[in-house]
Phi, psi and omega in degrees: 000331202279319184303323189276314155318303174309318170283304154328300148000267182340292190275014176252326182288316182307309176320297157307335139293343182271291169306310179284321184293311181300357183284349161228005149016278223282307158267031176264158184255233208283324206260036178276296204325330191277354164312342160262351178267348156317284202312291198287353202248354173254345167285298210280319153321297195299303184306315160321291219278339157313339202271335179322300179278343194247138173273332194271157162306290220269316191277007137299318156316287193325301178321329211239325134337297289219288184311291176295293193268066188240181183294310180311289220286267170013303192290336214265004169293334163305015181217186173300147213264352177291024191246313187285324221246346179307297227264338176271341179274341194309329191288310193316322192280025192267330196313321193280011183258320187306290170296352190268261180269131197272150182067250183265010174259006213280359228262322153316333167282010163278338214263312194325300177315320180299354191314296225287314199296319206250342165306295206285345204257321222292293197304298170264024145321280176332283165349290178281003171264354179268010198022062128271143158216111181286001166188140196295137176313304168299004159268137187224163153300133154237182214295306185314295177343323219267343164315314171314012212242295188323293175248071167287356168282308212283313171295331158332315168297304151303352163077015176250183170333104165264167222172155152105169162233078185072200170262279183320293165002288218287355162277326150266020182266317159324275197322298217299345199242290241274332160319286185307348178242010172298312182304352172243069166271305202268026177237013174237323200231341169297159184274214211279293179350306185281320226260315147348286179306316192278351175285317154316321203272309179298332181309334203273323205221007183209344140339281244267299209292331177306325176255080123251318193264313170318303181298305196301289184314326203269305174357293197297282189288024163269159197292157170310151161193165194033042162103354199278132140324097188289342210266357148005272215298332161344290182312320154308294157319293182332308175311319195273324154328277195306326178287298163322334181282316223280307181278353167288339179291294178316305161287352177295278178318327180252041158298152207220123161338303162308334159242054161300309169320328177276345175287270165344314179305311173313291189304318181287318166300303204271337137312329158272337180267354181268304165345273195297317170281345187296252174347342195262330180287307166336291184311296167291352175293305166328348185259150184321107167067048134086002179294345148260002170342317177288351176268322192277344143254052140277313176296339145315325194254352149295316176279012173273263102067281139321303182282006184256328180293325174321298186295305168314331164302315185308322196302288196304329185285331161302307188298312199278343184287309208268026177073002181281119192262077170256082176303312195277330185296280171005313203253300175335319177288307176319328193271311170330290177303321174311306213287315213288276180316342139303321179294321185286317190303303172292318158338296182275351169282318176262067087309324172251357167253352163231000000 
């Protein structure tokens, strides 16, 4: 069962890659081609490497959406696609620290985890010795970027820095930090005993993906050095991201009358944030002789987009209050919207990235 998932996976990311890329096929030259094979060999990793933590099938697909076709992934078609191809092996070289070795070798999965890191400074090496530089050296994060997160289409349009996973996304990517960060509940109100174990259990399981995502993101806004592109390292946090929407999906669905507040909360953030593009489409409708208009329904078609993540919050939050365990409606609200904003959302960046 598990190989016929994979294979499904597989032939949807291709499939969807395929869709996007071909209206330019025809003026790409040899090394563009690999721009659908980015998407999919970077979609189809974050989804292997998803299935350690997320159980479900579909919230995982997503997971592995999220990545290969996410803004990060997408945006880096404006540079040399061997950069995309980078940014696409990263979930594979993670695999061997997740899956690998067990019992008295586990101690190897630290040396392991360093893979992905030492791939990138590996990479561009090579790279400059060959004087290539598949994405200018001197790009970096800088603060202003991070707005992109929000509104990632309008930055497309701008031509800036991309960053973020869409609109919907960002409620289980909420739901998905606040899972991952529960056990240190018991390390405030657990007794001495409970505050042991669980202190053993994050050195172990919640440490480690913290300074891997902490080090990559403080990476990204750091200055160039040995030839490296800092904002590269972006992409391991996307990766760690992009696994957190798959398992907040997960926790959405099998939520329980006790985490109705997070459910609620997701719906109140994405209500606001449809709130804040509303008002931002104001503003630019308002500017001189109709010149911003394209932003302001970009910025319109960002808050629809919002307000459909609102509403399935809203929803879901109603299904768990009153205790109705329907799991396929559930995933069904989460997915639908989910799906609609990638498609539409990934349509327009490499539309605007190439």
């Amino acid at each position: 069962m598990k190989y016929a998932r994979f294979a499904a996976a597989a032939l949807i990311y291709c499939a969807f890659a395929v869709y996007l890329y071909q209206p330019y096929f025809k003026n790409f030259d040899r090394w563009q081609h690999l721009l659908t094979l980015n998407a999919c060999l970077g979609s189809l990793g974050c989804y292997v490497l998803s299935r350690r933590w997320v159980a479900g099938f579909a919230e995982s697909f997503f997971a592995g959406a999220l990545y290969g076709f996410g803004p990060f992934a997408l945006g880096l078609g404006k540079f040399h696609p061997t950069a995309g191809f980078l940014v696409a092996a990263i979930p594979w070289m993670f695999c061997p620290a997740v899956f690998g070795p067990e019992g008295r070798w586990r101690w190897l999965r630290v040396p392991l985890a360093a893979l992905p890191f030492l791939a990138i400074l590996l990479f561009f090496q090579v790279s400059a010795s060959f004087a290539l530089y598949p994405v200018p050296i001197r790009l970096k994060l800088h603060f202003a970027d991070l707005t992109g997160m929000l509104t990632p289409l309008a930055a497309a349009r701008r031509q800036k820095t991309l960053i973020g996973f869409y609109h919907v996304p960002i409620a289980p990517l909420i739901m998905g930090i606040a899972m991952f960060l529960a056990p240190l509940r018991l390390l405030i109100t657990g007794g001495i005993a409970q505050r042991v174990r669980s202190t053993a259990s994050l050195a172990t399981r919640r440490f480690g993906i913290i300074a891997i995502f902490a080090g990559a993101a403080a990476l990204a806004f750091c200055d160039s050095y040995l030839d490296i592109s800092p904002i590269i390292f972006f992409a391991i946090s996307t990766l760690c991201c992009s696994i957190l929407v798959g398992a907040g999906m997960q926790g959405l669905v099998s939520a329980g009358p006790a985490d109705r507040k997070w459910i609620l909360l997701t719906a109140i953030v994405m209500g606001i944030l449809a709130i804040v593009t509303l008002l931002l489409a104001t503003k630019y409708f308002q500017s001189f002789m109709g010149m911003g208009d394209a932003y302001a329904m970009l910025f319109i078609q960002t808050a629809n987009m919002y307000i459909l993540g609102a509403i399935a919050g809203g929803i879901l939050f109603f299904v768990a209050r009153a205790k109705l365990r329907i799991n396929p409606l559930r995933l069904a609200l989460l997915c639908a919207p989910m799906a609609l904003d990638i498609f539409l959302g990934a349509t327009f960046v490499v539309d605007k990235s190439l």
